[in-house]
C-alpha positions as CSV (number, residue, x, y, z in Angstrom):
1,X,12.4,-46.4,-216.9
2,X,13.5,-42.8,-216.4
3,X,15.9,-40.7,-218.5
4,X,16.4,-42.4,-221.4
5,X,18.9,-41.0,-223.5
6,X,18.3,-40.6,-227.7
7,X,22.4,-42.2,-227.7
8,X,21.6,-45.4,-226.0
9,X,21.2,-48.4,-228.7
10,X,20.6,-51.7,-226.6
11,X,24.1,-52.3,-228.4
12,X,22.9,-53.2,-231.8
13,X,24.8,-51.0,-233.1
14,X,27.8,-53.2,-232.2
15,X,25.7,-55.6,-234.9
16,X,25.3,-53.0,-237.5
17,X,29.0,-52.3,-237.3
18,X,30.0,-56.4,-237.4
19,X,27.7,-57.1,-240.6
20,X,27.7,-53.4,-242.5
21,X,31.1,-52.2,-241.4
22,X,29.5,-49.0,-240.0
23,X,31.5,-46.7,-237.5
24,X,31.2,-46.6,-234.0
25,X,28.8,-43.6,-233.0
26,X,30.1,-41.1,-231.1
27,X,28.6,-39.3,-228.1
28,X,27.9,-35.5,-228.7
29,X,30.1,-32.7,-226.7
30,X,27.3,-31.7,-225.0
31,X,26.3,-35.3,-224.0
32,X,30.2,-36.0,-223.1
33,X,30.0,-32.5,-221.0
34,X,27.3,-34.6,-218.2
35,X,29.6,-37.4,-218.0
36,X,31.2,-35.1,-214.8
37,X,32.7,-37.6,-212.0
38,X,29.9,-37.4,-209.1
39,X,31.7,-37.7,-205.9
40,X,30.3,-40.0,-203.9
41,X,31.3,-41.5,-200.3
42,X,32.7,-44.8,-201.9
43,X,35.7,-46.8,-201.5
44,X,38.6,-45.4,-203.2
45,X,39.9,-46.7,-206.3
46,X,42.8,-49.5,-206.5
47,X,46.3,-48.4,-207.9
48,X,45.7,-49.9,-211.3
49,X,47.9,-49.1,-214.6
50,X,46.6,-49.6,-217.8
51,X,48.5,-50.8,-220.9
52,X,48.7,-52.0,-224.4
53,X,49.7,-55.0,-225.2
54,X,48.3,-56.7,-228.6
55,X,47.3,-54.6,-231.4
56,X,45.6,-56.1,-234.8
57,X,44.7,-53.8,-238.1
58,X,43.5,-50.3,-237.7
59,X,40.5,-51.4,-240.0
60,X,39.6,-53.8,-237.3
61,X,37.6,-53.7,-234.4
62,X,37.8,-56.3,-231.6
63,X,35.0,-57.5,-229.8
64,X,36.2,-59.9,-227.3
65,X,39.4,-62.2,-225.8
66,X,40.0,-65.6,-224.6
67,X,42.4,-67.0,-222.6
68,X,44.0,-70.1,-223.5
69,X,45.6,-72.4,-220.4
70,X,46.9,-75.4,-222.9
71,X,49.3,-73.0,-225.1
72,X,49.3,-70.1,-223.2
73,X,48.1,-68.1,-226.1
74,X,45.5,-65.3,-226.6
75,X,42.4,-65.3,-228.9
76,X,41.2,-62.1,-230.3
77,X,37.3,-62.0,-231.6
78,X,37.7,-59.1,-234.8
79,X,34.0,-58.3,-236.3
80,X,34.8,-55.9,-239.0
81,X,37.1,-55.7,-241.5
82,X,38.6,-59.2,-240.5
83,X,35.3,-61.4,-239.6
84,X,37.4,-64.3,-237.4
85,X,39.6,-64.8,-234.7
86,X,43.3,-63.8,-234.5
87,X,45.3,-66.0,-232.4
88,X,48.5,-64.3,-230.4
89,X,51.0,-67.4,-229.2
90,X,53.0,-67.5,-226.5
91,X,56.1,-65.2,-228.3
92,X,53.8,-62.5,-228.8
93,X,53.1,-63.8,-232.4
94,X,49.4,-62.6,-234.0
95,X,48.0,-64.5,-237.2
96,X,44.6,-64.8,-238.2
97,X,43.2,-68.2,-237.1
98,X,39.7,-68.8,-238.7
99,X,37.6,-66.4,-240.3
100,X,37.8,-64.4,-243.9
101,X,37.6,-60.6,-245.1
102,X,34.2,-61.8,-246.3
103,X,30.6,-62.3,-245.3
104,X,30.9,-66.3,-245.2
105,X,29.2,-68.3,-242.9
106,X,30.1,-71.4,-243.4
107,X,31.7,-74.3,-241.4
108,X,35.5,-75.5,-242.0
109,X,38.6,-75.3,-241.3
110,X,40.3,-72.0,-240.8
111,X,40.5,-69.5,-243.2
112,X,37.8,-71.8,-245.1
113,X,35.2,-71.2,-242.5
114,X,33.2,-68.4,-241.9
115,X,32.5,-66.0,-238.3
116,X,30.5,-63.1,-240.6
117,X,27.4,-63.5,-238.2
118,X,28.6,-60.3,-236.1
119,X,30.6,-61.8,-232.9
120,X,30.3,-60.6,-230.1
121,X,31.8,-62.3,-227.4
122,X,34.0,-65.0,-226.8
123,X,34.5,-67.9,-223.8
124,X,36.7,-70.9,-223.6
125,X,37.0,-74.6,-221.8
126,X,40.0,-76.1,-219.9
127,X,40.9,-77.8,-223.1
128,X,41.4,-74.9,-225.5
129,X,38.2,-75.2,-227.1
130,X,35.8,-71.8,-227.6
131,X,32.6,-71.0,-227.8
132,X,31.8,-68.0,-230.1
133,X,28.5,-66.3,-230.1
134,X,27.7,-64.9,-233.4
135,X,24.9,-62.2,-232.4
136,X,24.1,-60.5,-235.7
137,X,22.6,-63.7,-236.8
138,X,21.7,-65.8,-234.0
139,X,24.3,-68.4,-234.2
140,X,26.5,-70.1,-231.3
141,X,29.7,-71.4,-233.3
142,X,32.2,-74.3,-231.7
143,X,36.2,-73.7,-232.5
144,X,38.7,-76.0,-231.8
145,X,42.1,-75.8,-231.3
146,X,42.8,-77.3,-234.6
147,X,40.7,-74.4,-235.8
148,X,37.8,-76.8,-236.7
149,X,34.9,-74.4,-236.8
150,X,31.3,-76.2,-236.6
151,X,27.2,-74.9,-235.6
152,X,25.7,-75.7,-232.5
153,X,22.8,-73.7,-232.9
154,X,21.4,-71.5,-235.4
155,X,18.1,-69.7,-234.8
156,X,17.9,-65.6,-235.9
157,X,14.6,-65.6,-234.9
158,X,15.4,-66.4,-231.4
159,X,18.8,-65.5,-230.4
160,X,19.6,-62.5,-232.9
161,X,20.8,-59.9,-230.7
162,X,22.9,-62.7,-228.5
163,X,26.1,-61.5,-226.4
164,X,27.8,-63.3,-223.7
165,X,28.1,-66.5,-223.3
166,X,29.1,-69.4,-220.2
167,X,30.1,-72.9,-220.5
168,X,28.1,-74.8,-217.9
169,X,29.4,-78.1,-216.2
170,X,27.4,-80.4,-218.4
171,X,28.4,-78.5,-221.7
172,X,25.5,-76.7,-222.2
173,X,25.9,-72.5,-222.7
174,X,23.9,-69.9,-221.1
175,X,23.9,-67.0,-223.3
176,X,22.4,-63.5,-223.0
177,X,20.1,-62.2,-226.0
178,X,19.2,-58.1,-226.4
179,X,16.4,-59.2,-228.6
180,X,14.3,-61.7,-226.4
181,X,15.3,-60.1,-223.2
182,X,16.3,-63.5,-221.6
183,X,19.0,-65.0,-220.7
184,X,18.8,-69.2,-222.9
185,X,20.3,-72.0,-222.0
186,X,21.5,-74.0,-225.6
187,X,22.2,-77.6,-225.1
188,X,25.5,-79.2,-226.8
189,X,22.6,-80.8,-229.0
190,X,21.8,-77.0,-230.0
191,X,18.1,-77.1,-228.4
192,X,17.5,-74.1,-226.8
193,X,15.7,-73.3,-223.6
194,X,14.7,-70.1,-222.1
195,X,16.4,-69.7,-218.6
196,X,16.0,-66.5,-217.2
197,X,13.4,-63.7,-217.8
198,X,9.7,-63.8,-218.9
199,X,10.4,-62.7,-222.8
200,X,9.0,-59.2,-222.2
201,X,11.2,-56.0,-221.6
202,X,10.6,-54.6,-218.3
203,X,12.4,-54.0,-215.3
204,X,11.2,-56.1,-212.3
205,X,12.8,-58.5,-209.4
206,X,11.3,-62.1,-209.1
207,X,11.2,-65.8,-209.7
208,X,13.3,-66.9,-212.8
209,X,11.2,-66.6,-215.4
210,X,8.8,-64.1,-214.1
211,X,11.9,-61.6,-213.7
212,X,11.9,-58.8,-216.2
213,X,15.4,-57.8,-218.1
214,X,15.5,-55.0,-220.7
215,X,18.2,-56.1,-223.4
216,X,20.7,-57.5,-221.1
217,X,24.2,-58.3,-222.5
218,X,27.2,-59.5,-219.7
219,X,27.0,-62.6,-218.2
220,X,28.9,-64.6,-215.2
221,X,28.8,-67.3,-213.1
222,X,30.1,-67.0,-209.8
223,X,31.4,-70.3,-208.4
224,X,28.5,-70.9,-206.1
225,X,25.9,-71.0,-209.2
226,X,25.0,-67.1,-208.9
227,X,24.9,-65.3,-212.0
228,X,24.8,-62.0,-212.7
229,X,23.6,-60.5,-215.7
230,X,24.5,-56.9,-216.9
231,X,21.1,-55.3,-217.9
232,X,21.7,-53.0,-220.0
233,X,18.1,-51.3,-221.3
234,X,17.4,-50.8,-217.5
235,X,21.3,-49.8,-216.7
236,X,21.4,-52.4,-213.9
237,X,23.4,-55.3,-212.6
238,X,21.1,-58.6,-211.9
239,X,21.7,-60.9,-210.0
240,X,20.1,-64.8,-210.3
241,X,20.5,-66.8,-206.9
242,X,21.0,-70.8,-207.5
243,X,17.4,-71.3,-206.2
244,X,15.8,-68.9,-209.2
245,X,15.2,-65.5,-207.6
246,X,16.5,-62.3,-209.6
247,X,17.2,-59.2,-207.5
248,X,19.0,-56.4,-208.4
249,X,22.5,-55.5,-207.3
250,X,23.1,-52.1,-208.6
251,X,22.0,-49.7,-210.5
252,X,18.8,-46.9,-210.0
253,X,17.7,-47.5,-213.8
254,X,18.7,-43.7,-215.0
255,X,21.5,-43.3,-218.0
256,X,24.4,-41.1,-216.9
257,X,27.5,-41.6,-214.8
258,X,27.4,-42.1,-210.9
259,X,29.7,-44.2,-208.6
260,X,27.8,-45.3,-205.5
261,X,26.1,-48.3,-203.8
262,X,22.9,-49.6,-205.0
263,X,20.3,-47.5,-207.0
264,X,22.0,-44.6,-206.6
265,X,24.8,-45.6,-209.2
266,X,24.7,-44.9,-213.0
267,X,25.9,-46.3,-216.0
268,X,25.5,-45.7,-219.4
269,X,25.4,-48.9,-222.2
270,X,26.8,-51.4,-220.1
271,X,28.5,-54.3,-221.9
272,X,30.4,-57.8,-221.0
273,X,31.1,-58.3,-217.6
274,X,34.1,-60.0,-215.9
275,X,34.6,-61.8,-212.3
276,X,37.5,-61.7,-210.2
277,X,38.2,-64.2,-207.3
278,X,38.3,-61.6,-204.7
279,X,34.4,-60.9,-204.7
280,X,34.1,-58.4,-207.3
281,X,32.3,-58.2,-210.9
282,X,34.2,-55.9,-213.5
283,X,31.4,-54.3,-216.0
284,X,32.4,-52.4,-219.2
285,X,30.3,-48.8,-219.4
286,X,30.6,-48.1,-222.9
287,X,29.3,-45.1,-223.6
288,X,31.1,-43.6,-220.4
289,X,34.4,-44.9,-221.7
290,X,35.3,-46.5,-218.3
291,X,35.6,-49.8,-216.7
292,X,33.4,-50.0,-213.1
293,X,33.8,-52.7,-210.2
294,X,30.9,-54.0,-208.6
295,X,31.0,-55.0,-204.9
296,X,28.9,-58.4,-205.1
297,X,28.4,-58.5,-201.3
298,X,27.2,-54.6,-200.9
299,X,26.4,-53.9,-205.1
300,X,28.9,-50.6,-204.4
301,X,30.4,-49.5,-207.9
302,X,33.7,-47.5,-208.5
303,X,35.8,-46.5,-211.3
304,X,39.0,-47.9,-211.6
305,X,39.6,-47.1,-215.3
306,X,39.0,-44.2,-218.1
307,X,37.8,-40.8,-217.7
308,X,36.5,-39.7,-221.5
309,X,37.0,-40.9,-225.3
310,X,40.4,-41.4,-226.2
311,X,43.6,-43.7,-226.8
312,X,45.8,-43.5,-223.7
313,X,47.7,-45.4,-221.5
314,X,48.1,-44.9,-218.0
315,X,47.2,-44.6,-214.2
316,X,43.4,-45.5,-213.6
317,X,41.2,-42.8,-214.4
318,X,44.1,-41.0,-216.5
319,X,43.8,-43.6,-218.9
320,X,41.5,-43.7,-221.9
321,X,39.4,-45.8,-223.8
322,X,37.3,-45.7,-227.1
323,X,35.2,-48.1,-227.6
324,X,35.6,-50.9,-225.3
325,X,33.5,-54.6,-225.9
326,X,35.4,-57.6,-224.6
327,X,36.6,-57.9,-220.7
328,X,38.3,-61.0,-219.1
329,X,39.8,-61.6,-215.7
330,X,43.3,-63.7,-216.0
331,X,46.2,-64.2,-213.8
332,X,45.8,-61.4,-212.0
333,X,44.6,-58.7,-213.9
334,X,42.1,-57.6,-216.7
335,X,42.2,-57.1,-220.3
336,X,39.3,-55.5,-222.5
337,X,39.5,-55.4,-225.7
338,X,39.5,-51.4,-227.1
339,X,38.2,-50.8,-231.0
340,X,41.5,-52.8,-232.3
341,X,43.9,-52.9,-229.5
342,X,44.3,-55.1,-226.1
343,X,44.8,-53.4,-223.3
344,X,45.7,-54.8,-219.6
345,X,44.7,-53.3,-216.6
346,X,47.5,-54.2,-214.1
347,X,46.6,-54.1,-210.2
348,X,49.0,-52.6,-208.3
């Protein structure tokens, strides 16, 4: 690993800031001063406009969304102030939906139950039903559209640190955790598994679990089986072919900011990861304050959004962005979800 940087916090301190209510920290000027665009021969950037279009409590700080197909409404993951969900309906309405102002972490029924394990990201099945994992404790938490909120698994001492998460066909979830530096597979019966990565940090290419990840974070599943893991202590995208071999798609393993193809491109405390139907992966780079697309046929990476720290609408790189956690491809466009607002990044 080369060029570490004394900022970069494998993302715990999203963790610190769900169970402590700590701020954010900030990138110094003279760190924010590197973060200079590098020209590099790429493809250009799509036309792209981004917007606001939910906003919850200042005090709060979103960490994911969800899409729901049944009642067309919007779920919002909050991990500070409010420890829950908020639910936006189909008129543009926002309540809170299950969770507390408190530390609780117990099952129930909406405002009964308790999400005050940290969350940090957020998926969803055809039927409305999500799947929230709760990474400051090591908890993978079931919500139902009646806001039913039970455990499927609970283990700190091996999936503290946990991030992303994906349904799988036969219900089981395959969920990134920092700590462990695997990717698990947890069974609707809560056992869990290790899937992907020997349990050592390192950065090496291989078979499945002979593959090294450094605190890896996104996670998605292309419709073919291949998954792709956003690693983000070796500032790389992985990728895991259906037969068990993990190569790397992008990234060089140096912290800064660099569009290009392959191991020439930077990024710096990469997050959740989306996937669009049109062949490309959608990575949040949060300490750069942009969102990059990742070519999976070629592993080229571009900016399309965010230029420096900030709160502003706008055309593509005009536009900017604190501290961005959740990203979701829907209908045509993304949303990420930006310290306490929602923001939608409209394709042109």
């Amino acid at each position: 690993m080369k060029n570490k940087k004394t900022y970069h916090k494998p993302l715990l301190a999203l963790l610190v800031l769900a169970l402590f209510g700590q701020g954010c920290e900030k990138a110094s000027d003279d760190e924010i001063s590197t973060l200079k665009t590098k020209v590099a021969n790429v493809s250009s950037a799509p036309n792209i406009t981004v917007s606001t279009v939910a906003e919850v409590d200042s005090k709060d700080h979103l960490a994911d969304v969800a899409f729901n197909l049944v009642d067309s409404s919007i779920y919002l993951a909050s991990n500070f102030s409010f420890q829950g969900i908020y639910k936006r309906d189909s008129k543009g309405m926002i309540s809170k939906f299950v969770g507390s102002c408190n530390n609780n972490l117990s099952d129930g029924v909406g405002s009964a139950a308790g999400l005050g394990g940290g969350i940090t990201a957020l998926s969803i099945n055809s039927s409305g039903v999500l799947y929230v994992t709760e990474g400051g404790i090591g908890r993978i938490r079931k919500v139902t559209p009646d806001a039913v909120v039970s455990t499927i698994a609970f283990d700190n001492a091996n999936m503290k640190g946990s991030f992303q998460n994906v349904l799988l066909a036969d219900g089981s979830l395959l969920v990134t955790v920092n700590d462990r530096h695997q990717i698990v597979k947890v069974k609707p019966d809560g056992t869990i598994t290790a899937f992907a990565g020997s349990g050592q940090q390192g950065n090496s290419d291989g078979t499945v679990l002979t593959a090294k990840f450094w605190n890896p974070v996104g996670l998605v599943q292309d419709t073919d089986g291949t998954i792709y893991v956003s690693d983000d202590g070796n500032s790389n995208i992985r990728k895991i072919s259906p037969d068990g071999n993990v190569t790397t798609l992008a990234g060089g393993g140096e912290f800064g900011f660099a569009d290009g193809v392959g191991t020439t491109v930077k990024f710096w405390q990469i997050g959740l990861m989306a996937l669009s139907p049109d062949g490309y992966l959608y990575v949040v780079d949060r300490a750069n304050y942009r969102i990059r697309r990742v070519s999976k046929s070629t592993g080229e990476v571009i900016t399309i959004a965010g230029s420096e720290y900030g709160d502003k609408d706008g055309s593509g790189t005009e536009a900017k962005f604190g501290f961005i956690n959740g990203i979701k491809y829907f209908d045509g466009a993304l949303y990420v979800t930006d310290e306490n607002k929602l923001k939608k990044i409209s394709f042109n």
